[in-house]
NUTI-802561 format. One record per residue (C-alpha): z, y, x; residue number from 1. Coordinates in pm, whole numbers, plus 50000, padded with zeros to 5 digits. Example, Ala and Ser with C-alpha at 12.3 -4.5 7.8 and 13.67 -1.06 7.14 Angstrom:
<rs>
{w 50780&v 49550&u 51230&nr 1}
{w 50714&v 49894&u 51367&nr 2}
</rs>
This chain:
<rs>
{w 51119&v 48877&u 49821&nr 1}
{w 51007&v 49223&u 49892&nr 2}
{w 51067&v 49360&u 50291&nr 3}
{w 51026&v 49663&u 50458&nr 4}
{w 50850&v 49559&u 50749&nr 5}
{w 51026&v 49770&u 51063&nr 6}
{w 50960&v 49576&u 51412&nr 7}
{w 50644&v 49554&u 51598&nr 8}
{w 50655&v 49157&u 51504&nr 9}
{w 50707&v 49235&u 51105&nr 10}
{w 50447&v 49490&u 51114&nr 11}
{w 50207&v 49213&u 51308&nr 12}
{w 50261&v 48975&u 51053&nr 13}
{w 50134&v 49171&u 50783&nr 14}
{w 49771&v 49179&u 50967&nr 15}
{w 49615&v 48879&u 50834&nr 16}
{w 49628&v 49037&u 50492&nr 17}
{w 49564&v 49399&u 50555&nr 18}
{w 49255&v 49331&u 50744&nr 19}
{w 49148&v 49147&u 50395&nr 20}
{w 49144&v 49559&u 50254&nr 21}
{w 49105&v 49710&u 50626&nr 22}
{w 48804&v 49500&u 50751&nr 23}
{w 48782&v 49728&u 51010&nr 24}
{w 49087&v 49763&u 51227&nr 25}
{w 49099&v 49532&u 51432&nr 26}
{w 49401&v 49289&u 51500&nr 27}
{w 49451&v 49472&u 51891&nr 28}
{w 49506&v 49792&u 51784&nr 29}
{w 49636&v 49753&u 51445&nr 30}
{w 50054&v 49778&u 51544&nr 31}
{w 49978&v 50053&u 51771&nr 32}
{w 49755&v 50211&u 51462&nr 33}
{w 50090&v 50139&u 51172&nr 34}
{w 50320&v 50300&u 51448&nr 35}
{w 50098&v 50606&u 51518&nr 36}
{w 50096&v 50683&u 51120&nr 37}
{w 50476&v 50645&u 51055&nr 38}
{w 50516&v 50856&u 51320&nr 39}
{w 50306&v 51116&u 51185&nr 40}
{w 50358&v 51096&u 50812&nr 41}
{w 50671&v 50837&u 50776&nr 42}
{w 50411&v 50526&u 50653&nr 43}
{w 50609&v 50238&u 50652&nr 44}
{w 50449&v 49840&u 50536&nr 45}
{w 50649&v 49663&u 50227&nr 46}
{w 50578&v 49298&u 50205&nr 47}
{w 50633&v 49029&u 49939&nr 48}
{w 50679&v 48705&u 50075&nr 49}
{w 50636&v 48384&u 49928&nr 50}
{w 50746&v 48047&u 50048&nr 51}
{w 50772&v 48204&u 50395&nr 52}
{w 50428&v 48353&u 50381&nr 53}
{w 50321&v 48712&u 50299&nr 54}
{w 50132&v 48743&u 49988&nr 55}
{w 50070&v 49101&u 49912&nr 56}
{w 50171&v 49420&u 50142&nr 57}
{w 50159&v 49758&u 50047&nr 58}
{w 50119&v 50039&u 50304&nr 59}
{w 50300&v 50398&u 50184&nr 60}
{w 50489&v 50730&u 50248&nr 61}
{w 50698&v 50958&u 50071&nr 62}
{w 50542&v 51346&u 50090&nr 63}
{w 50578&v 51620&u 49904&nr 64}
{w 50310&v 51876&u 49802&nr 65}
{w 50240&v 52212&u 49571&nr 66}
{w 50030&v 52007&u 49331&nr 67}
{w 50221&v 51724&u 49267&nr 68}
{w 50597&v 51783&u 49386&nr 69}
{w 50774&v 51464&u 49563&nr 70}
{w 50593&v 51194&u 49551&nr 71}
{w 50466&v 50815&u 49682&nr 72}
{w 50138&v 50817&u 49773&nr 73}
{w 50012&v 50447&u 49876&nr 74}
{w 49747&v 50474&u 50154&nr 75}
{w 49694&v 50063&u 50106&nr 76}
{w 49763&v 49749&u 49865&nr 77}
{w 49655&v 49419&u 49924&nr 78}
{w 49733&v 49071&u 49756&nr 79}
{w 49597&v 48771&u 49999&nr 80}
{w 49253&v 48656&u 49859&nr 81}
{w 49394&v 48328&u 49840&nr 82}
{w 49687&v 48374&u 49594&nr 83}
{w 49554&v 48665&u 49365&nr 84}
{w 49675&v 48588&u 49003&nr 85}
{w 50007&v 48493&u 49084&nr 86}
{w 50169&v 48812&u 48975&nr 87}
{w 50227&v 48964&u 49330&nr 88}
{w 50052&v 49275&u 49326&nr 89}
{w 50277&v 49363&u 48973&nr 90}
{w 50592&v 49244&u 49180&nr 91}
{w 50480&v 49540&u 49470&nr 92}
{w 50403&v 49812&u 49256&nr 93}
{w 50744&v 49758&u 49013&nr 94}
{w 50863&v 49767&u 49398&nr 95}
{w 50706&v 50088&u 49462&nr 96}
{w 50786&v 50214&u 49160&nr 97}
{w 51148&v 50152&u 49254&nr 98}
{w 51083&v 50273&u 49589&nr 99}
{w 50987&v 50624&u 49476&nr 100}
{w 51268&v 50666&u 49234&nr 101}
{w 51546&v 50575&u 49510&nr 102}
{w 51350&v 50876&u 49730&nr 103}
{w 51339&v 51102&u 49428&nr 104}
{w 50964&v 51119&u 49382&nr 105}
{w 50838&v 51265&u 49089&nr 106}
{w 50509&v 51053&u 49102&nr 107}
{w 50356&v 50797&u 49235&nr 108}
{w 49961&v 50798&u 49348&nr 109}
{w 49671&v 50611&u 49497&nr 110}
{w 49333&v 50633&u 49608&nr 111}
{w 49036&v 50347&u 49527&nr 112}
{w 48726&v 50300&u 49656&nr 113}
{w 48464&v 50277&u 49367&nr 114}
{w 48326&v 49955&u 49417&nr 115}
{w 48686&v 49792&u 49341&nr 116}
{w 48648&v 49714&u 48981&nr 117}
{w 48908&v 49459&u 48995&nr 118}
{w 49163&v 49665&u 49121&nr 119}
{w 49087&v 49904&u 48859&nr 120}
{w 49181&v 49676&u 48582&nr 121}
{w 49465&v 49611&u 48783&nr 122}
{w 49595&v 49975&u 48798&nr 123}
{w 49479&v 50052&u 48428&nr 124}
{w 49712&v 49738&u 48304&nr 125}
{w 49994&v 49905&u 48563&nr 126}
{w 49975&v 50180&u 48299&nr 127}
{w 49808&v 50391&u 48572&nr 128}
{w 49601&v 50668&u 48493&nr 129}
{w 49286&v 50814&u 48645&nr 130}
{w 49366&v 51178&u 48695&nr 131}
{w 49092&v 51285&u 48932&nr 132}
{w 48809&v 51278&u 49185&nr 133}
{w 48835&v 51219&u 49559&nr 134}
{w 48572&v 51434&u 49745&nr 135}
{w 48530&v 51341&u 50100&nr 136}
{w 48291&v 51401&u 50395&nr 137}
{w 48280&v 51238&u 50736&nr 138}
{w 48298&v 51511&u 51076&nr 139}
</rs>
C-alpha cells in the first residue's frame, strides 16, 4: 500500500528511511524541514508500506516550468537498505507515474547524484532517460 504521508507523525515515520538517502538531516529537525518545503513548493512524502513497515518513500511536487510544462519532479526516492529487490521502488515510481497523470503533468523528472550506479540501472530499466546535466555550485 502506497500513502500520502500528511501528519507530523506520518511524515516522522518516514525518517528512518530517508535518512538512508539524506544522511545528513538529522532526525530533530527533519518534520520541521518536510513542512518548511511543502509549504514553499507543495512537497509532499508517498510511502509504500509493507507488513506495517515502510519500505520505500518518495519525496515530490508538482511544478510547472517554460522548459518542461507541468510536471513531477521527485526531489528524493529511497527503498530501505534492508528490503531492496523486492520490487518496491517499481511499485513507487508506477505510483508516481500515476501521481503525475491525476495532476496533469506532462513529465515526470529526477535528479541523481553520480556515484549512484545502482539507481541508475534502476531508472534506465524504469524506461527513464538521461536528458541532461545538472550544474551546481555551493554559495
Amino acid at each position: 500500500m502506497i500513502k500520502k504521508m500528511l501528519s507530523d507523525n506520518d511524515i516522522r515515520l518516514t525518517y528512518p528511511v530517508m535518512s538512508q538517502l539524506r544522511t545528513h538531516v538529522s532526525e530533530h529537525e527533519y518534520v520541521d524541514c518536510v513542512k518548511r518545503q511543502s509549504q514553499a513548493s507543495g512537497y509532499q512524502i508517498a510511502a509504500l508500506f509493507d507488513e506495517g513497515q515502510v519500505h520505500c518513500l518518495a519525496g515530490y511536487r508538482i511544478s510547472e516550468s517554460l522548459a518542461w510544462g507541468k510536471f513531477l519532479y521527485v526531489d528524493d526516492l529511497v527503498s530501505d537498505q534492508n528490503g531492496r529487490s523486492k520490487n518496491y521502488g517499481k511499485q513507487m515510481v508506477a505510483w508516481l507515474e500515476e501521481e503525475a497523470r491525476k495532476n496533469g503533468c506532462q513529465e515526470f523528472h529526477l535528479d541523481s547524484g553520480v556515484q549512484r550506479h545502482g539507481a541508475h540501472r534502476f531508472y534506465l530499466r524504469e524506461r527513464m532517460d538521461i536528458t541532461c546535466y545538472h550544474f551546481a555550485k555551493k554559495i
